[in-house]
C-alpha positions as CSV (number, residue, x, y, z in Angstrom):
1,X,-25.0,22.7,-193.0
2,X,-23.0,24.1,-190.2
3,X,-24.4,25.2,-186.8
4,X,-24.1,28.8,-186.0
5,X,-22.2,29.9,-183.1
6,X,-23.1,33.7,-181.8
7,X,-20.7,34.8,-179.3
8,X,-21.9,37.9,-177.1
9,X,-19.5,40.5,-176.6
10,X,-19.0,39.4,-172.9
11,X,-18.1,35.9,-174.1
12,X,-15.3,37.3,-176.5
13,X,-14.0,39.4,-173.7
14,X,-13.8,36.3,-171.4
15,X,-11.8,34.6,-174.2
16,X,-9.4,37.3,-174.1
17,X,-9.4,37.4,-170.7
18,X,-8.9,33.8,-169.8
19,X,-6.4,33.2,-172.8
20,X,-4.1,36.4,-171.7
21,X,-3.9,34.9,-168.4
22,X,-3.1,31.3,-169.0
23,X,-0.6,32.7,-171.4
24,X,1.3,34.6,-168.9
25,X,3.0,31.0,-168.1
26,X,2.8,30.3,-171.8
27,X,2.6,31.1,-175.0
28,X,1.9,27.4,-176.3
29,X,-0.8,26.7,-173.8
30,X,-2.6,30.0,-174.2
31,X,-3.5,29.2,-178.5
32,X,-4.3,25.3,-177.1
33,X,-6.9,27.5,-174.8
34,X,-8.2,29.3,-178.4
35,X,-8.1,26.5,-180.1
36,X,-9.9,24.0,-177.9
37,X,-12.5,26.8,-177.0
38,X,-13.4,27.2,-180.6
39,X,-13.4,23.3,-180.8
40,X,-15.7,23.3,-178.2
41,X,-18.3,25.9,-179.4
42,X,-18.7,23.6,-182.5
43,X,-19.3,20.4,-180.4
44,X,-21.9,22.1,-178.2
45,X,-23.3,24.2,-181.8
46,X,-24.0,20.4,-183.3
47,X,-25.1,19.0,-180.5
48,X,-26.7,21.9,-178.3
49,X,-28.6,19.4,-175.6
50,X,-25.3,18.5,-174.6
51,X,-24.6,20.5,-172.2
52,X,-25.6,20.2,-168.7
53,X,-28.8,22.5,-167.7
54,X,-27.6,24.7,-164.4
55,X,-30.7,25.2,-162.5
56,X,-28.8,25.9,-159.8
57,X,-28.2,29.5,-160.8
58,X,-30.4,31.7,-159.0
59,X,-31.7,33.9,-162.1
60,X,-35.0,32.5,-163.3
61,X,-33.9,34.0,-166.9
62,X,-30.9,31.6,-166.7
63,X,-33.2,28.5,-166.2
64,X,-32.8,27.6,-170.2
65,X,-28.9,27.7,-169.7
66,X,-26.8,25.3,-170.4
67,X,-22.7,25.0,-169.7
68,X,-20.3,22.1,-170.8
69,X,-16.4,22.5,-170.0
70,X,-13.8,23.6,-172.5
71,X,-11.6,20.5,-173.7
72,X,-8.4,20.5,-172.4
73,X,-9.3,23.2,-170.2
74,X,-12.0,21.8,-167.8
75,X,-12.0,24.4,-165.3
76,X,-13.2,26.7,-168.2
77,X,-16.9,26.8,-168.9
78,X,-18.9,27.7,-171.7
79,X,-22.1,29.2,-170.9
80,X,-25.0,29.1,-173.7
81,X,-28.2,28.9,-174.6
82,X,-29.4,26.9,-177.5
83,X,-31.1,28.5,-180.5
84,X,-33.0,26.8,-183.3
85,X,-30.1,26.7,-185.8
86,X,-26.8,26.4,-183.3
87,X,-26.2,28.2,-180.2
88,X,-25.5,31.8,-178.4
89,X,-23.0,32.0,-176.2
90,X,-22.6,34.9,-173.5
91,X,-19.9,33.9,-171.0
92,X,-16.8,31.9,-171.0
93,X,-15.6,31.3,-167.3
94,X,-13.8,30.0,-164.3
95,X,-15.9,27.2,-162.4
96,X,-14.9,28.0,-159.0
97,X,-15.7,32.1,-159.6
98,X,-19.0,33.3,-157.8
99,X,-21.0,32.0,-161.2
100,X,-24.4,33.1,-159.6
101,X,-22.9,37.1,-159.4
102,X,-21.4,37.1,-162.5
103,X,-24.5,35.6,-164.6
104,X,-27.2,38.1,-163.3
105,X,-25.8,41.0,-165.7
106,X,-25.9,37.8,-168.1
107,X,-27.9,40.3,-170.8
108,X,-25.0,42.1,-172.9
């Protein structure tokens, strides 16, 4: 049975965001960013614990988080929590943005 994947809206829009602007160099690299994104979510869905916990993060509501880097695209992280059938993820981002800012309105 496949593992479910439930991206939050914030997460799609990070997609969107990320892919439009590795696409403004190109075209080519932008669907390898979709593609290996979507390749990723799977790999983390079947194997959930495989990300690395980020108890860094400041939010105490965060401290079940997990985030493991989009292949190909390392700099890109995926930020999820695991559920009992897959996982949810709610953000897709940068590494080196202020992660601790952006994860506090972590909810939508």
């Amino acid at each position: 049975m496949a593992s479910r994947i439930n991206k939050r809206p914030k997460a799609i829009h990070d997609l969107e965001e990320s892919g439009t602007f590795i696409g403004r160099d190109s075209l080519d690299a932008e669907l390898r960013f979709y593609d290996a994104a979507e390749a990723t979510f799977k790999k983390i869905a079947d194997m959930p614990r495989l990300g690395r916990k980020r108890s860094e993060l400041a939010n105490e509501s965060l401290s079940d988080v997990r985030s493991f880097p989009i292949h190909g695209f390392k700099n890109w992280l995926v930020f999820y929590r695991p559920t009992p059938d897959g996982i949810d993820v709610f953000r897709v981002l940068h590494g080196a943005r202020d992660l601790n800012a952006i994860l506090m309105d972590h909810e939508s």
